[in-house]
Every structure is written in C-alpha cells, then in structure tokens.
N, C-alpha and C positions, 0 to 999 in steps of 0.2 A: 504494500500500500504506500506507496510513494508518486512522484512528488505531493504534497498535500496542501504546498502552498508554492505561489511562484517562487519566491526568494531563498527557500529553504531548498533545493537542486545539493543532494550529496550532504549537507549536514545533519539533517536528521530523515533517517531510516526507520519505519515501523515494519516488522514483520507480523504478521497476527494470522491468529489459526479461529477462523469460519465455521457455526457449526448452523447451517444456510446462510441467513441473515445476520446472525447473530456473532458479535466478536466473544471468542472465547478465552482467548490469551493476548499478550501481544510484548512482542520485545523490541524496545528501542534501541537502534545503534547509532549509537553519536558520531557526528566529524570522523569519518572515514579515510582523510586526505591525505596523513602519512603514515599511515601505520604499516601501508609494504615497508618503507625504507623503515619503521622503527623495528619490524619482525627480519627483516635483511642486514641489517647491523649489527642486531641483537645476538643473533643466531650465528654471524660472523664471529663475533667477538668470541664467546663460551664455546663456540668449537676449535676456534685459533686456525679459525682459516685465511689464508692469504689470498688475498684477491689482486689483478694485475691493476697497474694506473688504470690504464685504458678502459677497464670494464666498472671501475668506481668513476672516473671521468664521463662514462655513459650515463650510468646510473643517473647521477647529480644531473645531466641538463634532461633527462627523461621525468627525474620530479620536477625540474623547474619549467619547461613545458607543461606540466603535468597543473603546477600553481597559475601560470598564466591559462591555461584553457579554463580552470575552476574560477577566476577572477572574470573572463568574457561571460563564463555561462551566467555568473552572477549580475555581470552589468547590463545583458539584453532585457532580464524580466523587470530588472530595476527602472532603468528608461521604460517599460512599458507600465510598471506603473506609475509614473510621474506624469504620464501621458506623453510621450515622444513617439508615436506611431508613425 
C-alpha cells in the first residue's frame, strides 16, 4: 500500500495483510534510502573483506545518483502541489 500521499515516494512504506476489506496487520518501513550501503559496509566490515577502489568508487556515485533521482522524484509532486502544472 504505497504511495499514500504524493510527497511521501520511498519514505514511508506500509505493508498490510487484507482479510477482504479489512486491514488486519500492517508494518511500516521507514526511509529506505540507504540502508543497501549501511547493510554493504556493515557486512564488509565484520567479515574483513576487501573490496577494490574501483568497485567502492562505483558504489559511492550509484548512491549518489541514487540521492539525486530521490531529491527529482520529491521535487515533481512538490511543484504539483504548489500548483506548477
């Protein structure tokens, strides 16, 4: 059950369990935006793996593409509600 409001694209996640109509459960997940790289660092670290420049040099501009695409998707609903059609 997402998006549920314009502005909120990727911050907040509801999954919820249906029983027809009816919500029966439901689990929020919050700000989802960097927790690959926090589980990709993390899991680096504690196993002491070595990773090459080049594939942490990817990494790093794949989030930050990753921040600029999350910052557009936020600014088109925004402009539309302010009314900029």
């Amino acid at each position: 059950m997402e998006p549920h409001y314009p502005s909120m694209h990727g911050v907040l996640r509801l999954i919820v369990t249906l029983d027809g109509e009816d919500i029966v459960d439901c689990e929020p997940i919050l700000a989802t935006m960097f927790t690959e790289a926090i589980t990709i660092n993390g899991s680096k670290q504690l196993r002491n793996i070595q990773v090459r420049k080049m594939a942490s040099y990817i990494r790093a501009i794949m989030l930050e593409l990753s921040c600029i695409a999350s910052h557009l998707l936020w600014l088109g609903p925004f402009m539309a509600d302010i009314g900029a059609q």
